[in-house]
PASEBA-1860 file (N, C-alpha, C; in nm, 3 decimals):
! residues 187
1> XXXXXXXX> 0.082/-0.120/0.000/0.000/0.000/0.000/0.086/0.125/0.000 ~ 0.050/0.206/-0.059/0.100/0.334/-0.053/0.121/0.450/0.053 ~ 0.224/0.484/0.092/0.232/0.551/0.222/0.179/0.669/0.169 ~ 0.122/0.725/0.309/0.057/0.849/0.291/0.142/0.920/0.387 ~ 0.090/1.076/0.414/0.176/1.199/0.433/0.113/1.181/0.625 ~ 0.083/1.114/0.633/0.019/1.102/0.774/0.135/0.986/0.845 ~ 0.094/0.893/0.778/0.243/0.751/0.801/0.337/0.803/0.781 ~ 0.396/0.909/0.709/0.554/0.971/0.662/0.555/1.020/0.854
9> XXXXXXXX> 0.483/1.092/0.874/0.481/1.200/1.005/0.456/1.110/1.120 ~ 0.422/0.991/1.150/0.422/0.939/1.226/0.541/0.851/1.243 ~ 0.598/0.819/1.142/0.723/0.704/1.124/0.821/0.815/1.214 ~ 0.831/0.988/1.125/0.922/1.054/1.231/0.948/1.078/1.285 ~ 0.811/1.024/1.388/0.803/1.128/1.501/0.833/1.017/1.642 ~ 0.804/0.869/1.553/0.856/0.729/1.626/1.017/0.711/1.604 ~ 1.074/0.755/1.496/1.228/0.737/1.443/1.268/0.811/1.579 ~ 1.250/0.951/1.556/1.311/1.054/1.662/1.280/1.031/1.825
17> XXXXXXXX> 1.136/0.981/1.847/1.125/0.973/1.993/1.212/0.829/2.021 ~ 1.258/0.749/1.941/1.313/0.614/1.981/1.422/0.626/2.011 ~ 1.473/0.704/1.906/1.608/0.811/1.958/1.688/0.888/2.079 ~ 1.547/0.974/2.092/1.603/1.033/2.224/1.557/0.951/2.341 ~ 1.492/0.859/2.348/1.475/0.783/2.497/1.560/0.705/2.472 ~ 1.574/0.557/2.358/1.695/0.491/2.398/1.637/0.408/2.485 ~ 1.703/0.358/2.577/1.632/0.220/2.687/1.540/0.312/2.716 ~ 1.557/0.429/2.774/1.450/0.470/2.870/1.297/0.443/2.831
25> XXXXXXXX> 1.223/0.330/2.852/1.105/0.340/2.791/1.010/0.341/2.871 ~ 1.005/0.460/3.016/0.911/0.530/3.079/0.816/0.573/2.989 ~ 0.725/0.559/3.069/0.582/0.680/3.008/0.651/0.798/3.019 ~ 0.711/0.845/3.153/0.782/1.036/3.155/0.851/1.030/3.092 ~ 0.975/0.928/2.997/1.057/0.952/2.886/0.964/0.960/2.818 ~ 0.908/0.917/2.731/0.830/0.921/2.586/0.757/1.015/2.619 ~ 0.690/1.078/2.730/0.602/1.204/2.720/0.698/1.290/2.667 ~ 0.781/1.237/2.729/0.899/1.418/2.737/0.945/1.419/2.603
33> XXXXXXXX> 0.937/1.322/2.545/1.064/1.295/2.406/0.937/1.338/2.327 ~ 0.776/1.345/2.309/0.694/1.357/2.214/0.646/1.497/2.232 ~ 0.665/1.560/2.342/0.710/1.705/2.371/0.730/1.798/2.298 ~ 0.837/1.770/2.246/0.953/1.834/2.162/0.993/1.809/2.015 ~ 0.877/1.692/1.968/0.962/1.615/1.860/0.893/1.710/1.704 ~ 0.766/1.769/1.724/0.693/1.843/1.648/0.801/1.963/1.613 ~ 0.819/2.041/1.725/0.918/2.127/1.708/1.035/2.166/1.599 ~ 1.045/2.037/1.591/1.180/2.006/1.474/1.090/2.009/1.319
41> XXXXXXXX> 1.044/1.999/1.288/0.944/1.972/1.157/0.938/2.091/1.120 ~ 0.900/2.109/0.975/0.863/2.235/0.884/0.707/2.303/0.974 ~ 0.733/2.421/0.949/0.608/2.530/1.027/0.468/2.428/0.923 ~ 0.486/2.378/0.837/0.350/2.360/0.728/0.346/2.226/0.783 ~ 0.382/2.145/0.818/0.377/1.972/0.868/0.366/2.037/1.032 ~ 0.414/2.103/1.136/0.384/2.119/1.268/0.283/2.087/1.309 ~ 0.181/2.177/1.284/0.090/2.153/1.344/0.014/2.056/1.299 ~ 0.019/2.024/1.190/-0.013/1.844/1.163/0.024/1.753/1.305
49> XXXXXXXX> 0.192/1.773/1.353/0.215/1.693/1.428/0.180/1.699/1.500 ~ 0.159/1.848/1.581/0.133/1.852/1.713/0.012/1.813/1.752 ~ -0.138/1.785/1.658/-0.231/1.714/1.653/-0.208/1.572/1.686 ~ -0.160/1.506/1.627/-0.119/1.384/1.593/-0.055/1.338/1.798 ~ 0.000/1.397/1.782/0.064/1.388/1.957/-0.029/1.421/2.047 ~ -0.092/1.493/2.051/-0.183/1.508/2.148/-0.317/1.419/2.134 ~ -0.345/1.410/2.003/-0.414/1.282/1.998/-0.397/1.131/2.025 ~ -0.258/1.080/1.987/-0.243/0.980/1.995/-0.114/0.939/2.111
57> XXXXXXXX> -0.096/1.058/2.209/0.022/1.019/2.279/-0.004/0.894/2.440 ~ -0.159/0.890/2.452/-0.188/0.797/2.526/-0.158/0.652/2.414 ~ -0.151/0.635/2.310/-0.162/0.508/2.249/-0.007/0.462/2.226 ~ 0.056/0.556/2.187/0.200/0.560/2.220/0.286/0.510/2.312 ~ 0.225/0.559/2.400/0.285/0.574/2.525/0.286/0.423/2.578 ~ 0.150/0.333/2.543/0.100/0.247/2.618/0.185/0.130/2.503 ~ 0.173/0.175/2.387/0.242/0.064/2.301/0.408/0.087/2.272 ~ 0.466/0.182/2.336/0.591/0.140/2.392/0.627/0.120/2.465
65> XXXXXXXX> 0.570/0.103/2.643/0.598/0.061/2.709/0.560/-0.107/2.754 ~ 0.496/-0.136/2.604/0.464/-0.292/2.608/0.540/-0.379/2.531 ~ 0.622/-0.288/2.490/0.749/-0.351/2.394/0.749/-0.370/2.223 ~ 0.658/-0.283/2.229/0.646/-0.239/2.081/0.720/-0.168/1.978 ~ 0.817/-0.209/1.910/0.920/-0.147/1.880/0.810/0.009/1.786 ~ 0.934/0.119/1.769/0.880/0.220/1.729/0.788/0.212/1.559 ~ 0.848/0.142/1.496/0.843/0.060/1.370/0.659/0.036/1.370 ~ 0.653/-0.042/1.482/0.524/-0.114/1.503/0.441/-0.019/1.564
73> XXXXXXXX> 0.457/0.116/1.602/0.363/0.213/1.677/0.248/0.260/1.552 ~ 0.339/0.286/1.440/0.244/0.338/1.394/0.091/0.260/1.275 ~ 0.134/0.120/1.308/0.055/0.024/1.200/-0.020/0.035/1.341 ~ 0.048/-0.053/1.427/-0.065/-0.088/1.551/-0.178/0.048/1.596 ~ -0.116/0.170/1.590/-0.221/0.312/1.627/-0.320/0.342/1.501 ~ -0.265/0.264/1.369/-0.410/0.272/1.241/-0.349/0.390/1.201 ~ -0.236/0.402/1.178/-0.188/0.579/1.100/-0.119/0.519/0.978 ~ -0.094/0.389/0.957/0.035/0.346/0.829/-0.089/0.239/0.819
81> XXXXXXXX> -0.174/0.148/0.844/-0.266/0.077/0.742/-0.349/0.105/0.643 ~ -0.411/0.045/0.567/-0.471/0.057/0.496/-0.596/0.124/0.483 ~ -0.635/0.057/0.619/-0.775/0.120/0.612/-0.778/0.245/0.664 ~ -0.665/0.332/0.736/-0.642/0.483/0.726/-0.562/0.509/0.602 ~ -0.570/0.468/0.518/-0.532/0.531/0.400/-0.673/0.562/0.303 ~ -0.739/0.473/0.333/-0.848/0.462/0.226/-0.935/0.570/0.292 ~ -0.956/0.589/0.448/-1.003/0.728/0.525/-0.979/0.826/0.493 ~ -0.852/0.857/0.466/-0.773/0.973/0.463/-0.764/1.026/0.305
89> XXXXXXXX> -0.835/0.956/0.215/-0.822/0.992/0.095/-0.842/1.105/0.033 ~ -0.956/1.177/0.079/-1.064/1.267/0.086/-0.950/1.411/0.083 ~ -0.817/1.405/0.114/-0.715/1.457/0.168/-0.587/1.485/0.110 ~ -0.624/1.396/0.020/-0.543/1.415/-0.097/-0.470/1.457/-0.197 ~ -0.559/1.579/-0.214/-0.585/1.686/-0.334/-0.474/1.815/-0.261 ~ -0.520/1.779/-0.094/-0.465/1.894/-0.023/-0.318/1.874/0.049 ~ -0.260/1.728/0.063/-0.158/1.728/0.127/-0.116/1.601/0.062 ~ -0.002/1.632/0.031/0.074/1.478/-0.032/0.203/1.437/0.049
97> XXXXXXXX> 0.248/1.290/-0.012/0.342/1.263/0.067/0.492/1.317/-0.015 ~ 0.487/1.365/-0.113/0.585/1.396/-0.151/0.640/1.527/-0.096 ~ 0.525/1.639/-0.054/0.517/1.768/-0.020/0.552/1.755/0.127 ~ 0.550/1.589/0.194/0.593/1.634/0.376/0.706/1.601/0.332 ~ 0.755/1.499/0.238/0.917/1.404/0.226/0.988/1.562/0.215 ~ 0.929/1.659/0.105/1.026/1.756/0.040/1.052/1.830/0.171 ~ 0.926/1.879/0.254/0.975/2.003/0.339/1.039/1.925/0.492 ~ 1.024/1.813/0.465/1.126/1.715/0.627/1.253/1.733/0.548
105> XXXXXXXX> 1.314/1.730/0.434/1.459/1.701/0.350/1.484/1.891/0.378 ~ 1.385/1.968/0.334/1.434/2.120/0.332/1.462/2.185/0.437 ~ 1.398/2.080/0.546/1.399/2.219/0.697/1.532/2.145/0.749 ~ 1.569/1.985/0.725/1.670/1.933/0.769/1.806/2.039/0.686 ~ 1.790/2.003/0.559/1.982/2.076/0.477/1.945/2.230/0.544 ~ 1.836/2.299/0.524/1.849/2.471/0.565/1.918/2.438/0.736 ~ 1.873/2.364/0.790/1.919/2.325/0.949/2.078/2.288/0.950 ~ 2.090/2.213/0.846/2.256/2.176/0.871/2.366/2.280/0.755
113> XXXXXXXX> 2.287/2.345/0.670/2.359/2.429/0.605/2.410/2.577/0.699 ~ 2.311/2.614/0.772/2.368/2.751/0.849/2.332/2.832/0.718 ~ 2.449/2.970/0.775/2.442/3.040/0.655/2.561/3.005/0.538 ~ 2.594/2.883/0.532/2.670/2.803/0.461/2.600/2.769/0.319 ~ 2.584/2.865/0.240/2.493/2.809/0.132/2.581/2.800/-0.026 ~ 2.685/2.756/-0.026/2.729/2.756/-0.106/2.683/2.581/-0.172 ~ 2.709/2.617/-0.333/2.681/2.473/-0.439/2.726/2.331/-0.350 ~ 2.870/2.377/-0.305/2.898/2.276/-0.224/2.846/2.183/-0.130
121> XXXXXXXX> 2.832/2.290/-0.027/2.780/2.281/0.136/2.616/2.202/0.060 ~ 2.556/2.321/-0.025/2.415/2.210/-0.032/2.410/2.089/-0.072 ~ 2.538/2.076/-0.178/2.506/1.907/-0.270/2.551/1.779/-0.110 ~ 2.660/1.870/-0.033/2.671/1.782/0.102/2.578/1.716/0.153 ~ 2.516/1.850/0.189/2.360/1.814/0.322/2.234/1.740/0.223 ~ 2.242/1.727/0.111/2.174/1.689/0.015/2.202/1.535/0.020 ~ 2.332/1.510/0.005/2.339/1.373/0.016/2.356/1.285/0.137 ~ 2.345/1.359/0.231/2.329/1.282/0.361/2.192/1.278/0.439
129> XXXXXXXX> 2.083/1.339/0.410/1.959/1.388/0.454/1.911/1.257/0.494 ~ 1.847/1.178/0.380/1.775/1.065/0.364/1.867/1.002/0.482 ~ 1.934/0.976/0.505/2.002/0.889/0.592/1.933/0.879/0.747 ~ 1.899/0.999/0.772/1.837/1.070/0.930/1.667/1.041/0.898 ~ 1.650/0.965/0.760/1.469/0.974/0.803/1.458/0.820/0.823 ~ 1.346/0.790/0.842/1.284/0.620/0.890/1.340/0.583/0.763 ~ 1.301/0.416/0.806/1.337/0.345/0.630/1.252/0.333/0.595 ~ 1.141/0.332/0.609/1.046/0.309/0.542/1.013/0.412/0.399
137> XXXXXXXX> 1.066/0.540/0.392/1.079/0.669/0.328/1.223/0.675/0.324 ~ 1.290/0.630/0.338/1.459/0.675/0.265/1.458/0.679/0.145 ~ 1.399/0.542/0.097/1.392/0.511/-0.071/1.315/0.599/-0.133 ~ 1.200/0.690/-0.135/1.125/0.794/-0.161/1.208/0.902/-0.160 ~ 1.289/0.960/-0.006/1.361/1.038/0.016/1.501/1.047/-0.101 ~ 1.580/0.937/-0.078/1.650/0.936/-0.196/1.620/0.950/-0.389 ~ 1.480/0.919/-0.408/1.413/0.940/-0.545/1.421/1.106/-0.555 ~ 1.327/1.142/-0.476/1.335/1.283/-0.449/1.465/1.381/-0.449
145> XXXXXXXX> 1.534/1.345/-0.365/1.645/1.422/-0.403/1.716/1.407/-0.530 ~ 1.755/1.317/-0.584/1.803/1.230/-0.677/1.746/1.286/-0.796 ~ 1.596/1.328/-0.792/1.572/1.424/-0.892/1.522/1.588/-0.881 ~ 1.550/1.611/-0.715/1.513/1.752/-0.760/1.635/1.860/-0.676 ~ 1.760/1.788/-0.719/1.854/1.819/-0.608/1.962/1.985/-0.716 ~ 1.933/1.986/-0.840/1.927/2.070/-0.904/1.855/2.225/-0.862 ~ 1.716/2.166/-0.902/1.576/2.281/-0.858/1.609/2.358/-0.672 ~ 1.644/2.252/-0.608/1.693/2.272/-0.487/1.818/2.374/-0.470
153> XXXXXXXX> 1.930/2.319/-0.537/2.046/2.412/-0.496/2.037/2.561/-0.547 ~ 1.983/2.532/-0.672/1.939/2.706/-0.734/1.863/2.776/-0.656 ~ 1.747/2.693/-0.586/1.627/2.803/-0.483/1.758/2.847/-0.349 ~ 1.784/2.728/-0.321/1.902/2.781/-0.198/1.988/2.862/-0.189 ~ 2.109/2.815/-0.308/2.159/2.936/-0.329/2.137/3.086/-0.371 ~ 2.023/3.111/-0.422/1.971/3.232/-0.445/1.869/3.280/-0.300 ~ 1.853/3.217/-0.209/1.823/3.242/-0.094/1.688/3.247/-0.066 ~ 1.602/3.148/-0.173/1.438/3.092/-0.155/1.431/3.049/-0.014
161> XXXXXXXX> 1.333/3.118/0.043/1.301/3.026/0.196/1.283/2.876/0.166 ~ 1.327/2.811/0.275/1.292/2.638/0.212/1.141/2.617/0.286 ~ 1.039/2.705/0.320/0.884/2.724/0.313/0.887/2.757/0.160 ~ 0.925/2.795/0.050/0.884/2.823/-0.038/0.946/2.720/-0.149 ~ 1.091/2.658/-0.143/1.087/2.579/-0.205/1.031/2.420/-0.291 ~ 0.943/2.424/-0.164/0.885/2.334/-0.221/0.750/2.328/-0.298 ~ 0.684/2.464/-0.295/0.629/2.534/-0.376/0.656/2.522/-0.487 ~ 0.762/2.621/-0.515/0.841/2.633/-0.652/0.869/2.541/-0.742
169> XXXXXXXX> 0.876/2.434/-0.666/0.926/2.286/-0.748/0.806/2.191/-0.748 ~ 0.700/2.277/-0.751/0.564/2.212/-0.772/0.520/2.110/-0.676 ~ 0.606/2.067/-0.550/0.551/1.954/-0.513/0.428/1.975/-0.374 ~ 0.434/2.131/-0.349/0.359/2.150/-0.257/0.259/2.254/-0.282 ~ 0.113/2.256/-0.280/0.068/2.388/-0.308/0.127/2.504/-0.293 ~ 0.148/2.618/-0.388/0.203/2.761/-0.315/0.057/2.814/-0.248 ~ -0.037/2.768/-0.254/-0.164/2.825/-0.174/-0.106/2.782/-0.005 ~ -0.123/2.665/-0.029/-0.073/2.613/0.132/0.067/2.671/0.172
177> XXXXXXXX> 0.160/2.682/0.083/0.291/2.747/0.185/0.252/2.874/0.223 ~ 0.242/2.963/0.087/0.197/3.108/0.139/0.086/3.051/0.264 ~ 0.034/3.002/0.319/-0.053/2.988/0.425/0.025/2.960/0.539 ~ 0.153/2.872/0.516/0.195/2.774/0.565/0.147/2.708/0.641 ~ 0.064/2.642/0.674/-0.032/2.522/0.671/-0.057/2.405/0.593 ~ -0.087/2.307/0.620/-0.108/2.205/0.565/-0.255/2.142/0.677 ~ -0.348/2.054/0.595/-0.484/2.026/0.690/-0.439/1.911/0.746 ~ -0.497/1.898/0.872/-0.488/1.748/0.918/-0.601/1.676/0.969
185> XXX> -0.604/1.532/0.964/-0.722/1.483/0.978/-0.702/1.423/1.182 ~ -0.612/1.514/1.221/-0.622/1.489/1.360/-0.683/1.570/1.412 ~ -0.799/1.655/1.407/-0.879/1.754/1.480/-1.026/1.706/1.487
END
């Protein structure tokens, strides 16, 4: 089945909280680690997440402290099956998964570039990105860059916000960035 932009955001938000707890697999670690983990994400995917966490951080919570690897949080919570894909369809038109892959890859290189924006420095952070997301989306992540790593260094180096690059390169509404928003079906 086809991942959707809901499973992309939940895989990250399990990659990263698995991360920062580590053994610790308290309920007060994983509260604390799901805290903070929205934070890191593009302003247009945020508040997607921060829905998503406050909705689902009792289910989380309860299915990692039962030994559920992070992998398995998000099939077992109904955010990566099928039958929330076929829900979530309706949703489509307005948020894709290519448009969260692009702005998780843009807010990461603008994050590790600094004001380091030279051809160089970007083709760097370009080719190490995919590496820092779940696997389940590396292989997507790597397609993506792989073909829009061109369109990318020109918006960068000429100093396109990376809220707007992914606009520009068609993969995200410019209605929704200029908004910067994206809808979520966690409300």
């Amino acid at each position: 089945p086809k991942i959707n932009e809901f499973c992309i955001i939940c895989e990250f938000v399990m990659k990263d909280v698995d991360e920062t707890i580590g053994n610790n697999k308290t309920a007060k670690s994983i509260e604390h680690a799901l805290e903070g983990v929205c934070n890191r994400l593009p302003g247009t995917v945020k508040d997607i997440c921060d829905q998503f966490v406050v909705k689902f951080t009792p289910q989380i919570i309860d299915a990692l402290t039962h030994g559920l690897t992070p992998a398995q949080v998000c099939t077992q919570i109904g955010i990566c099956s099928g039958r929330f894909v076929r829900k979530q369809k309706y949703l489509a038109q307005r948020a894709n998964e290519f448009c969260v892959i692009c702005e998780l890859v843009i807010k990461d290189v603008d994050q590790t570039l600094g004001n380091n924006r030279t051809v160089k420095a970007i083709e760097h952070a370009l080719e190490t990105v995919c590496n820092r997301l779940p696997g389940t989306i590396k292989d997507v992540c790597d397609q993506f860059v792989a073909k829009y790593t061109r369109q990318i260094i020109i918006s960068l180096v000429h100093g396109v916000t990376p809220a707007q690059v992914c606009g520009d390169i068609g993969l995200c509404s410019k209605q929704l960035v200029r908004r910067g928003k994206m809808f979520s079906p966690f409300f």
